[in-house]
C-alpha positions, 0 to 999 in steps of 0.5 A: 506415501504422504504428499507431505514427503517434500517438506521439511521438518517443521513445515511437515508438523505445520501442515498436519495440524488441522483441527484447533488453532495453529500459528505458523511463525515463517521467517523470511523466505521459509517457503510458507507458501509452499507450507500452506498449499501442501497443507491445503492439499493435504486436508482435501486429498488425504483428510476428505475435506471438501474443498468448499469448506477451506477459505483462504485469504491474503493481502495482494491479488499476486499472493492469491494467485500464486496460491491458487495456481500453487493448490490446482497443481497439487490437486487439480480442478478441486482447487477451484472450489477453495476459495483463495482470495485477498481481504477486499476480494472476499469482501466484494463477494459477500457484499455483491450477495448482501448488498441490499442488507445495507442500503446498496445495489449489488452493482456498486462501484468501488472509489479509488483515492482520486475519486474520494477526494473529488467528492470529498473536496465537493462535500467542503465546499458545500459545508464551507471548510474554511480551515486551509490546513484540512484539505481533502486528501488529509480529511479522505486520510483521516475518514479511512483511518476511522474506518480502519479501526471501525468507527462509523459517523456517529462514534465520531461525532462523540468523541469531539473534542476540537473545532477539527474533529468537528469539521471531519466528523461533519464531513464524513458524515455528509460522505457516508451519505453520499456514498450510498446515494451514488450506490458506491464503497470506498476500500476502507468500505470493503472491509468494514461493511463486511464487519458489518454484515458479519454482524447480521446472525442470518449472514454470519451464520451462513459464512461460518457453515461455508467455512469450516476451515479459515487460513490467514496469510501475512497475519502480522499486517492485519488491521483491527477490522480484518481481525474482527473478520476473521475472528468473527468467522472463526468463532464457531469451529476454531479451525484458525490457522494464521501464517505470518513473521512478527518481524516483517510488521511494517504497516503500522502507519495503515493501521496493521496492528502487530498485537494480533499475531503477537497475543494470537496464543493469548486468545487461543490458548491451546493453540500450537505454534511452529517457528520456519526457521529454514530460508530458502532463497538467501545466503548465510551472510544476508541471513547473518546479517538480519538475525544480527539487527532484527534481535535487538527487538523486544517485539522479535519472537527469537526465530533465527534464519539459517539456509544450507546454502553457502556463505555467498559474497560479503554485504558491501557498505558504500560511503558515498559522499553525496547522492549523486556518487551514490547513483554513480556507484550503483550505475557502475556496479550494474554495467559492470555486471551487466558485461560480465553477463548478467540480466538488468531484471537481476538488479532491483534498488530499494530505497526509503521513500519515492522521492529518493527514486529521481536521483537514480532515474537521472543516472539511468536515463543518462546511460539508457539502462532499462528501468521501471519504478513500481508503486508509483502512478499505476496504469489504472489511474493515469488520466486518459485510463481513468476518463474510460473507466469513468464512462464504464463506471456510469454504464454499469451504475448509473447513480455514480455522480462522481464519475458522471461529473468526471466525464461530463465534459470529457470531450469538452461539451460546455457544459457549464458548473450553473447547468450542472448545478441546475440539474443536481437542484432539478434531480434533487427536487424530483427525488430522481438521480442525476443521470435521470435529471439528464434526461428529462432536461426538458423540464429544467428551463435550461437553454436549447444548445445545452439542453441539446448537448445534455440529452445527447451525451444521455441517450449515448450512454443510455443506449450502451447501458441498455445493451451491455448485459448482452455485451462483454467488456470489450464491445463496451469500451468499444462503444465508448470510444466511438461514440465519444470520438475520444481519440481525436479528442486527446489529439488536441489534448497536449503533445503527449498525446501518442503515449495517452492514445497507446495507454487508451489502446492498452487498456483495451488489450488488458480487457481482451487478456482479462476476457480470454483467461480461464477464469472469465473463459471469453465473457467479462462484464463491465461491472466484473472488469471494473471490480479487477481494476478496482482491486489492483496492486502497486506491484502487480504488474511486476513482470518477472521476465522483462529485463529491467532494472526494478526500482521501488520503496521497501515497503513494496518489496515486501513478498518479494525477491530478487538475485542482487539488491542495493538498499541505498539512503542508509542514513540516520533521519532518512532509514530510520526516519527521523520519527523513531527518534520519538517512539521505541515502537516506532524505531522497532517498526524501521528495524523490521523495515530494515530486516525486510529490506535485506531479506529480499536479497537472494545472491548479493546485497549492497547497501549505500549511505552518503555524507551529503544529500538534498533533502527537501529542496535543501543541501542537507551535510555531514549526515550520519550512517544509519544506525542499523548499519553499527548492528549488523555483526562485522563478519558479515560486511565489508566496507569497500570505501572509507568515507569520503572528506565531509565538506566543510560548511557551504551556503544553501542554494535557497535564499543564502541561507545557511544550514548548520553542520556538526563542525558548528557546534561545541559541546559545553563539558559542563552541561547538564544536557547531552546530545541524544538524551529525550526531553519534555517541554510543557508546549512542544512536548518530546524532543530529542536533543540534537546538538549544543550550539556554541555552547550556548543554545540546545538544538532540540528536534520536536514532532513539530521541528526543530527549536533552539532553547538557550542553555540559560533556560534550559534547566528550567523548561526541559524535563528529563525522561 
């Protein structure tokens, strides 16, 4: 008896496809996961595969896992030999082994966002950026996407073309340089110094003799380096299975390109495709629902979900008449629930941006209902966590100056910006790296109290890292806090104090977990630790037995599933957001948004919009419902409210200015120019005509804004399209 017994039809044909190119088409919820470890099971169970030759990779530390304990179920110890790992986990190991190929150690540490904007803002200085509008997140923003789509300094510099690029191509130029003198990757680092390895004959060679057989989840969210990757590893045997749904492509604003999986068959022509049509989790109307908006995408490979399951409770749409009845709504429905037996952990709101989250926090906090937001802060990056894992990060490299300087003075030492200067000017001279600068502050003619301080804090961190390849991570840690006295120093820290000494603490228990896990069985090194830190997700952390009410924007939902959804904010400019009115692809990536959005939803699905919200710091009025509510077919919705009275026009709070409302504006009959109609300016470009204002002026939305073109002109400006 086959082990494939258990799965249906098309999830059976997928995994005894084995040989050659195959592409899993798995709509939301068509248990792809449980196809893909059957499949696993199967090649090493029935069809003699050795396990070491199968790789497997997704894109979030929960995925893998998940795969992993779901594989080792089916085949026990064997599953250890798969290796089951995110894009920047099996990048990390490659790069441990090869560091050495590109100018690393293997203990690189790995920058975060925060780290690369300090040494970027440094780098700025140093060049003299005058430009205010390049700041160090935007530049950090533009360096990851070059290196997204595998554009090195060099391939910059050459495309040139204004006095910004310049300045980035100069910037990421200096960074590139520093990364490798501090012995440290950022995370676009990961994937695109495995591109590069892959690059080397010796290694691609390697790696495609360990990996016979290459399996790729959520292919849609690929970005052109992961591609090259894995085509890159796949080249030699062409045993290429890629599991995905085109229509759940929502990372194009991270550089994920939905080509990839859409002209997967142009490349592999004798590949075989099989559509998982059969959901598992919701009912018929939720399903009703997402085939109804998400078919109206040209990109849409026609895959239609259906389930065996009953019809289930209508989606109730809800006209709010401003946020805050929103909110109210929401809260009631969850009380209500909640008295009636239900679990707040049942409940999750999912909304368009984080900055559509305080509203609800303020509701919730008024009635102590239990709630968490998820892809906000996440632990690792709170300031009195981050202070330990910067000492970590210098114990285990000791080249990492950004995190040299982050700690220097935490505690306060009085170590000045001119000592420190000093010392970069002594390190650079002697070709020695800061961290040894330190310790022959002797030779600097600096003053005694601070050469005193200096050599202090060098011997305390010299004698940890003398002894940590005898000590786990835990003793490490220890060693820091005593050593630096760092609780008493957050005593006189602010009166936040208690919560920044718990996270301290915590950090602590999530080093023993880590230590006593299977996978390290009692011994983590600090360097291990750290690369487990570096590799967090924003929903990792999402506790499945906690009784909270989950809050997070659609984007993090992705993957997962709850009993009772309420998708709010549905507005027209907020979901779709107002820069689809300028891209069909743009527009097609918030319906897959959408899509996503509603099949999260296990039993019941509410789904909000108001007539008025604040926007920005403003009173924004007379809001439209999204338009993606007019296509979801009337038999699967009920509206449980009519909209409420729209306000008539009041003043902004802000300055007394004004803000226009609908009610203002006249249409002129005679105009050429209708509302909703796409337009060209020769300064401003596309636009999209939003309103004619007494029938004398177009309103016209533009990238940069909005602008007001009197009619008179009009004809004379505007080009059609």
């Amino acid at each position: 008896m086959s082990i494939l017994n258990g799965l249906n039809s098309e999830q059976r044909k997928a995994a005894e496809k084995i040989d050659g190119p195959l592409l899993i088409l798995a709509g939301a919820g068509s248990g792809k996961t449980r196809t893909v470890t059957y499949r696993i099971a199967h090649m090493v169970l029935e069809k003699g595969i050795s396990p070491y030759k199968i790789l497997a990779v997704t894109f979030t530390n929960k995925a893998a896992k998940e795969m992993r304990e779901r594989v080792e179920n089916l085949i026990g110890l064997e599953a250890k030999k798969v290796m089951v790992s995110t894009f920047h986990s099996f990048g990390v190991r490659l790069l441990r082994v090869y560091a050495a190929k590109l100018g690393y150690d293997a203990n690189f540490n790995i920058y975060d966002a925060d780290d690369q904007k300090k040494l970027v803002g440094r780098l700025m200085k140093e060049l003299v950026v005058t430009n205010k509008q390049l700041t160090p997140a935007s530049v950090v923003s533009k360096i990851s996407k070059y290196k997204e789509d595998g554009d090195e300094p060099s391939d910059v510099a050459k495309e040139v073309y204004n006095a910004d690029t310049r300045v980035v191509a100069a910037v990421y130029e200096k960074y590139a340089q520093e990364l490798i003198k501090n012995n440290a990757m950022d995370f676009a680092d990961l994937l695109l110094n495995t591109n590069k390895l892959l690059d080397d004959p010796e290694v691609l060679e390697k790696i495609q003799g360990r990996y016979e057989y290459v399996m790729v989840d959520e292919y849609q969210d690929t970005n052109n380096i992961q591609y090259q990757i894995i085509t890159k590893i796949a080249k030699k045997h062409k045993n290429i299975c890629v599991v995905g749904d085109e229509d759940q492509s929502i990372y194009g604003f991270r550089g994920a390109n939905i080509r990839n999986i859409l002209d997967f068959e142009k490349e592999y022509k004798d590949a075989m495709v099989v559509k998982l049509e059969q959901n598992y989790r919701s009912t018929q109307n939720i399903l009703g629902a997402a085939n109804s908006i998400i078919k109206l995408n040209t990109t849409s490979r026609g895959k239609n979900l259906w389930t065996e399951k009953e019809k289930g409770h209508l989606i109730e749409i809800f006209s709010a008449s401003d946020g805050r009845a929103e909110a109210d709504y929401i809260l009631q429905e969850i009380i209500k629930g909640k008295n009636n037996g239900r679990s707040y952990k049942d409940y999750t709101v999912l909304y368009r941006t984080n900055a559509q989250s305080r509203v609800f926090e303020e509701a919730f906090l008024r009635h102590r209902i239990s709630y968490k937001i998820f892809g906000g802060m996440q632990f690792y990056q709170r300031v009195e966590v981050k202070d330990i894992l910067s000492y970590m990060r210098v114990i285990n490299n000791p080249k990492d100056t950004v995190s040299l300087f982050r700690i220097i003075n935490v505690p306060k030492r009085k170590i000045g910006a001119k000592t420190i200067e000093k010392i970069r000017d002594f390190a650079d001279e002697n070709e020695i790296i800061f961290f040894e600068a330190m310790g022959r502050i002797e030779e600097t003619g600096l003053g005694s109290a601070v050469k005193v301080t200096v050599l202090r804090l060098y011997e305390m961190l010299k004698n940890i890292m003398e002894e940590s390849q005898f000590l786990t991570a835990s003793e490490i840690y220890d060693m820091i806090l005593e050593g630096t006295n760092y609780m008493n120093y957050l005593t006189s820290y602010d009166e936040k104090f208690e919560a920044r000494m718990d996270n301290v603490r915590e950090l602590r228990t999530s080093i023993q977990e880590m230590e006593d896990s299977e996978q390290y069985e009692g011994f983590i090194s600090v360097g291990e630790f750290l690369e487990q830190t570096a590799l967090v997700a924003a929903t990792d952390d999402l506790e499945e037995d906690t009784d909270y009410v989950k809050l997070m924007t659609i984007h993090n939902s992705k993957g997962l599933e709850f009993p009772i959804v309420f998708l709010v904010g549905m507005e027209d400019e907020l979901f779709p957001s107002a820069k689809a009115d300028f891209s069909d692809d743009d527009l097609e990536e918030e319906r897959r948004l959408c899509y996503v959005a509603i099949t999260r939803a296990e039993e019941k699905l509410h789904i909000s919009h108001a007539s008025e919200r604040m926007v920005y710091g403003r009173i924004s009025y007379m809001r439209d419902p999204s338009r993606f509510l007019k296509e979801i077919d009337d038999r699967y919705v009920d509206y449980i409210n009519k909209a409420k009275v729209t306000p008539k026009k009041k003043e902004s709070k802000l300055g007394g200015l004004n803000l226009i409302t609908k009610a203002d504006f006249k249409v002129d009959e005679k105009s050429p120019f209708k509302i909703g109609e796409k337009v060209t300016h020769k300064k401003f470009g596309t636009g999209i005509i939003k309103d004619v204002e007494a029938g004398k002026r177009l309103v016209i939305r533009f990238r940069d804004g909005d602008k007001k073109l009197p009619l008179v002109l009009a004809e004379k400006f505007l080009v059609k399209e």
